[in-house]
C-alpha positions as CSV (number, residue, x, y, z in Angstrom):
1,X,2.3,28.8,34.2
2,X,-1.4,29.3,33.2
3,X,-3.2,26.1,33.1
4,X,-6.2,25.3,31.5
5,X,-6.7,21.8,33.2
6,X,-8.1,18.8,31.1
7,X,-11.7,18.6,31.0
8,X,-12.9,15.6,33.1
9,X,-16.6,14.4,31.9
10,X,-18.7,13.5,35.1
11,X,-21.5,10.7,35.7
12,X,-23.5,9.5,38.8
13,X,-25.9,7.2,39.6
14,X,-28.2,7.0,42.7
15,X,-28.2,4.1,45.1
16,X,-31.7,2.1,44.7
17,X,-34.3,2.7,46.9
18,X,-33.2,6.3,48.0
19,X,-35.4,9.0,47.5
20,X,-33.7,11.3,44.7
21,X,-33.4,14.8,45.1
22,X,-33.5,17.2,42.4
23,X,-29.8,18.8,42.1
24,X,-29.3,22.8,41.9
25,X,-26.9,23.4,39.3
26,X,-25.7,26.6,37.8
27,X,-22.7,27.4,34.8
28,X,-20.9,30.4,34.4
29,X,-17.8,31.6,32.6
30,X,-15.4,32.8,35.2
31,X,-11.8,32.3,35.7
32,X,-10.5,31.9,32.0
33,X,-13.1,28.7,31.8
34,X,-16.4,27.5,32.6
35,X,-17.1,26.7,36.0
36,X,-20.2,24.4,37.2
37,X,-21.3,23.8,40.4
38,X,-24.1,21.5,41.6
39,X,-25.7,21.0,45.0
40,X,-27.5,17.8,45.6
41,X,-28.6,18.7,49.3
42,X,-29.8,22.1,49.1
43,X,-32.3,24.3,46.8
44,X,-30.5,27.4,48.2
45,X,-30.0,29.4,45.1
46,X,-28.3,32.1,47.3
47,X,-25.5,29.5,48.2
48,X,-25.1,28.6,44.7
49,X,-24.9,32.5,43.7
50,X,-22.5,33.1,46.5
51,X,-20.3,30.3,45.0
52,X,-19.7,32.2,41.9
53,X,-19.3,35.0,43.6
54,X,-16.2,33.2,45.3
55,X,-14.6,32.9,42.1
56,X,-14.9,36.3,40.6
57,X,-13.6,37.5,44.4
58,X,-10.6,35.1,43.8
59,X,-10.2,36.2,40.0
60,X,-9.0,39.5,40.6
61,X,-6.6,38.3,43.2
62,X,-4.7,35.3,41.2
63,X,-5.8,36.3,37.4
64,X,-2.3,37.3,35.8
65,X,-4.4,38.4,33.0
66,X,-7.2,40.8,34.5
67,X,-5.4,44.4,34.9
68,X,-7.4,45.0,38.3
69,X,-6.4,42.1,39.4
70,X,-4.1,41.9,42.7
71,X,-1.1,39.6,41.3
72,X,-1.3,41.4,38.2
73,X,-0.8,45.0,39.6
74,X,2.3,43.4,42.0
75,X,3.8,41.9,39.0
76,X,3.8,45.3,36.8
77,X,4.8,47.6,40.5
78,X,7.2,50.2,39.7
79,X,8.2,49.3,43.3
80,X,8.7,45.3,42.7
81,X,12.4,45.2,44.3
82,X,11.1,47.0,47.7
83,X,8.7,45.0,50.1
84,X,5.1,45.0,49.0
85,X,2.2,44.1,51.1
86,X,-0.4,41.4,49.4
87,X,-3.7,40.0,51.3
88,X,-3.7,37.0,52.9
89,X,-4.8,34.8,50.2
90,X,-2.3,36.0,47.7
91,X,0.6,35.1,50.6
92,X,-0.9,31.8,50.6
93,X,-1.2,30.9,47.5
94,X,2.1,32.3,46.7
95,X,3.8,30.7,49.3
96,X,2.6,27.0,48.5
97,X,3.6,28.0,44.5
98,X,7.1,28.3,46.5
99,X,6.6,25.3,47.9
100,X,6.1,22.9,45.0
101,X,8.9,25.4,43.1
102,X,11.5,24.1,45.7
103,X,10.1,20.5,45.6
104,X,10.5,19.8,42.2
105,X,13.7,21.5,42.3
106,X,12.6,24.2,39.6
107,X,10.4,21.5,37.2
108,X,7.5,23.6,38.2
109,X,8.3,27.2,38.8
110,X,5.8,29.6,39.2
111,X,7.8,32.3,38.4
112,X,7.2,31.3,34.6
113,X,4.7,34.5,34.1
114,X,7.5,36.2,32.0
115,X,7.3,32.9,29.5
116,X,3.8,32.1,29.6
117,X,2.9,35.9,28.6
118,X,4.6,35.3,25.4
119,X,2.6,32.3,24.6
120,X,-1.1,33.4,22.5
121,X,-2.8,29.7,22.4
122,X,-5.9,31.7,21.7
123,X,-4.4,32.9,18.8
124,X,-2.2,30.2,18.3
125,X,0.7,32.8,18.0
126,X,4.4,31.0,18.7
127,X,6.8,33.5,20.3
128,X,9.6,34.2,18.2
129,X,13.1,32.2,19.7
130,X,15.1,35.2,20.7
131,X,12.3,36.7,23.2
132,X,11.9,33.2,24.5
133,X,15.2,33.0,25.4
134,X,15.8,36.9,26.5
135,X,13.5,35.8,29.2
136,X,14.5,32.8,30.4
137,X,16.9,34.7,32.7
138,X,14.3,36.1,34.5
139,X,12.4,32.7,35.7
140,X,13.4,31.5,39.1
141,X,11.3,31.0,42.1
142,X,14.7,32.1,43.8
143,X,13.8,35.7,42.7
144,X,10.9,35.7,45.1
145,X,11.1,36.7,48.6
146,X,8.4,35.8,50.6
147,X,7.3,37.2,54.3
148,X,5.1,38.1,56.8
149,X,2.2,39.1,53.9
150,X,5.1,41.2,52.2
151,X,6.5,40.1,49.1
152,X,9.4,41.7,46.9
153,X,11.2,40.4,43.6
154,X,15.2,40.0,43.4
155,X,14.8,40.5,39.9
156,X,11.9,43.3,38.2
157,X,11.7,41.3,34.9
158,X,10.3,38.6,37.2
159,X,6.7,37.6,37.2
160,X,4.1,34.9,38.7
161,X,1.4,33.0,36.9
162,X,-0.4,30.9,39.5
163,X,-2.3,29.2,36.7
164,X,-1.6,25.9,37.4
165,X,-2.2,26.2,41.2
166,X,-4.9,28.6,41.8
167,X,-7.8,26.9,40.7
168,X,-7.2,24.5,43.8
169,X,-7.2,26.8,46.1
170,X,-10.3,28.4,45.0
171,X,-11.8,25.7,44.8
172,X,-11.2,24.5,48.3
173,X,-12.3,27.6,49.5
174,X,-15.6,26.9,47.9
175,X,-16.1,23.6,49.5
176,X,-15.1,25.2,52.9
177,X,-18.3,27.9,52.1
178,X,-20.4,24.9,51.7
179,X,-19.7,23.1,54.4
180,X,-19.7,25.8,56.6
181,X,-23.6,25.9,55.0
182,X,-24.1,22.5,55.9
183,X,-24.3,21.6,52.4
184,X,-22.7,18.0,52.7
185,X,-23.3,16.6,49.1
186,X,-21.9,19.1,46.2
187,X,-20.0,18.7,42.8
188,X,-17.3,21.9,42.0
189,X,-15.8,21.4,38.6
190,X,-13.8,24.9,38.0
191,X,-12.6,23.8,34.3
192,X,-12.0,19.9,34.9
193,X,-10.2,20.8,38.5
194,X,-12.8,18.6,40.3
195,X,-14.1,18.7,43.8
196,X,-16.5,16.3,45.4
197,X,-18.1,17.1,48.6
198,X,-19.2,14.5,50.7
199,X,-20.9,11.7,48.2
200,X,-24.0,11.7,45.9
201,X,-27.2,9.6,46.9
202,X,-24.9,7.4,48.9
203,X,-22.7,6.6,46.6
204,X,-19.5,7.2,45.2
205,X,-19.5,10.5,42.5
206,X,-18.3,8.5,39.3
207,X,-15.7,10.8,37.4
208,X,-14.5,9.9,34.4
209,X,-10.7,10.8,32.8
210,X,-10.9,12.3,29.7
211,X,-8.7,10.0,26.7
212,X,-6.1,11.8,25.6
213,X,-6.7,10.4,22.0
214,X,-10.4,10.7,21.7
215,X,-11.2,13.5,24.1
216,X,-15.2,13.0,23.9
217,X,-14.5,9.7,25.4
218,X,-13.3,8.8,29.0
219,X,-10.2,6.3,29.5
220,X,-10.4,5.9,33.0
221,X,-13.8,5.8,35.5
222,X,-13.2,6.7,39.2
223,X,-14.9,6.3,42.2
224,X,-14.5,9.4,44.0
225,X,-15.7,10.5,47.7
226,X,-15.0,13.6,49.4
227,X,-11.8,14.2,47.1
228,X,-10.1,16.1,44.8
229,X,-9.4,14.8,40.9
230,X,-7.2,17.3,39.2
231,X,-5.6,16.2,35.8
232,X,-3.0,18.4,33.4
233,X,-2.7,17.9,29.9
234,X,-1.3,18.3,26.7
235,X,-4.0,18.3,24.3
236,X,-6.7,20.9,26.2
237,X,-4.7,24.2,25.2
238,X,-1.9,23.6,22.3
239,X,-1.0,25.5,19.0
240,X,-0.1,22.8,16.1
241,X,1.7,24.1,13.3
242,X,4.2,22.5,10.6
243,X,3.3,18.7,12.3
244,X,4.8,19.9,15.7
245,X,2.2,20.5,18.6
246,X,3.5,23.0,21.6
247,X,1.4,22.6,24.3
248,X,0.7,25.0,27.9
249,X,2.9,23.3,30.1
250,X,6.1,25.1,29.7
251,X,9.4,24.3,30.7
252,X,11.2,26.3,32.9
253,X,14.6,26.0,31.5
254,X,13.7,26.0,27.8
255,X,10.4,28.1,27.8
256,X,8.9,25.6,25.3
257,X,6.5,22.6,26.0
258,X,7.7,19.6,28.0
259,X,8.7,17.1,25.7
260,X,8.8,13.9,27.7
261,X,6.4,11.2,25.8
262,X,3.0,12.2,28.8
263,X,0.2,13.1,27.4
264,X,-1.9,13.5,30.9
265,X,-1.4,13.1,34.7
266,X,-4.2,12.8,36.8
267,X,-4.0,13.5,40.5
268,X,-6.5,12.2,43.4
269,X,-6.1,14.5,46.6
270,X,-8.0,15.4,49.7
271,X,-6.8,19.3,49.4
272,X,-7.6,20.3,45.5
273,X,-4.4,23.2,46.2
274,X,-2.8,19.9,46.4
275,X,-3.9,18.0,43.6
276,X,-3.5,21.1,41.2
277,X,-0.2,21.7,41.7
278,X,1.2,17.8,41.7
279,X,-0.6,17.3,38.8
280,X,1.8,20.2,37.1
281,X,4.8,19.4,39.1
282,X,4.6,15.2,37.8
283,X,4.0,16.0,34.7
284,X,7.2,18.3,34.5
285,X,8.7,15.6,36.4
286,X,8.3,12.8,33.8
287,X,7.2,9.9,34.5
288,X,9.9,8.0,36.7
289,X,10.7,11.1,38.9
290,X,6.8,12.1,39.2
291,X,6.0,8.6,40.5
292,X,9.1,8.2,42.7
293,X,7.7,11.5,44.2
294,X,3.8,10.6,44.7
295,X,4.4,7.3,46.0
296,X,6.8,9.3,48.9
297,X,3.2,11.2,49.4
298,X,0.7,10.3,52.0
299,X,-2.9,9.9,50.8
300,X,-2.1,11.5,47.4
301,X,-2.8,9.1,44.1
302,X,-1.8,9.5,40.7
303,X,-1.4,8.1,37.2
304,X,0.5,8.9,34.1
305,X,-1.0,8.7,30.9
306,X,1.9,8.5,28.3
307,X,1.5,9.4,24.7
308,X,0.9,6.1,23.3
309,X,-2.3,5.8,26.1
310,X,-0.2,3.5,28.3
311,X,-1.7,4.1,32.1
312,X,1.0,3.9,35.1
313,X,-0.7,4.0,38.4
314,X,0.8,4.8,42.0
315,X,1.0,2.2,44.3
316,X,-2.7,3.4,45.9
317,X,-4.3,4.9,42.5
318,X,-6.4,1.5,41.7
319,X,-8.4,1.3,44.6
320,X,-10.1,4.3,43.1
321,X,-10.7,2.5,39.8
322,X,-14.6,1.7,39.0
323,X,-15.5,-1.6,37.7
């Protein structure tokens, strides 16, 4: 399901005494957002450019939106029952979109591109009932068989959307570029899926959670280094109408909103793949599954955010927690 992640707002401070370096920072509008990244030990503007060009590479790969793009050319094939070869990264991506299918037992599917196409919250247009429900025969992550950088569908009504776990990946490919450039102390922030590199100045990158309630303030403050922070929520992309709010996280069996009192989950991860898809997959969840489930994962952390602005944390989330 596309996933327009919550928007985190960022702060940093520099240790005293250290000599500050002027950060290069550029913002562009790629991948259905607005992506900013900002390198605090290097003036290479070709590194920074070569970042950007990272994520308009990976855009026509994952976009289910962009016509030219690979994943939406395989999911409109004439051919989508016979074997079909994708590139390397599309096999990836696709196979750990399996994985976190299977996990959560069909909570997240990412075979919910035939619902999530019906959805306009640009528009705020609500599918009508009938089409919602014609369709929800054709969402399984069962349909999809995966091998050897060949994929074919078990159904041809079947489609992807990678929208809640692409955005990860690309952004771990980014900090891979950077490090790989000896760039050690970076800030990626593809739409609020944040990515710290190394630390800034020393210290800890401060991130703050956005509140649910008052989304120009921050309800949590984090001290983050060398990690991911990825958070899904309701109130970033909804369409409100007659007192009743349907937001982007769809569920797979109904092919409307989750309705299961969480307003946000907010997922700290070494591997921002990671983070980006457990943030969708314990927030499908609910509350008492998706913790059972994080606190089974090694150095993952979350929280749940319920609609009433209670906080739950896993059992190693407040060690992150700033004073």
């Amino acid at each position: 399901m596309k996933k327009v992640l919550l928007s985190l707002l960022i702060f940093s401070f520099f240790l005293c005494g250290c000599q500050k370096t002027t950060p290069l920072s550029s913002k562009e509008f790629c991948l259905d957002t607005i992506v900013q990244i900002t390198l605090y030990d290097s003036s290479s503007k070709n590194i920074l450019n070569n970042c950007f060009d990272l994520c308009k590479k990976y855009e026509l790969v994952f976009s289910s939106n962009n016509k030219k793009s690979e994943l939406y050319q395989l999911n409109h094939s004439l051919h989508k029952l016979e074997n079909q070869a994708i590139s390397k990264e599309l096999y990836q991506v696709i196979k750990q979109g399996l994985y976190y299918s299977e996990l959560s037992n069909g909570a997240f599917d990412i075979t919910i591109g035939s619902i999530s196409s019906l959805w306009d919250f640009k528009n705020n247009t609500i599918p009508q009932d009938n089409l919602i429900k014609e369709r929800l025969q054709d969402v399984s992550y069962k349909n999809i068989v995966l091998e050897k950088n060949h994929l074919r569908f078990l159904n041809e009504q079947t489609m992807i959307d990678l929208g809640a776990i692409a955005k990860g990946y690309i952004a771990d490919q980014i900090k891979d570029y950077l490090l790989k450039k000896n760039v050690s102390s970076a800030l990626i922030n593809l739409g609020g899926n944040i990515l710290c590199v190394g630390q800034k100045q020393q210290q800890p990158f401060l991130i703050g959670v956005t509140n649910p309630q008052e989304t120009n303030d921050s309800i949590l403050s984090l001290n983050i280094n060398d990690l991911s922070v990825v958070t899904s929520g309701t109130y970033q992309r909804y369409i409100e109408t007659d007192s009743k709010k349907y937001h982007h996280i769809l569920d797979p069996s109904t092919g409307y909103s989750y309705e299961n009192g969480l307003s946000a989950v907010t997922i700290i991860s070494k591997s921002s793949i990671q983070g980006d898809a457990l943030s969708t997959v314990c927030f499908s969840l609910g509350k008492e599954k998706g913790m059972k489930l994080l606190n089974s994962l090694k150095d993952v952390s979350g929280c749940f955010i319920d609609e009433n602005n209670q906080i739950t944390y896993s059992k190693h989330f407040k060690k992150f927690l700033a004073n």
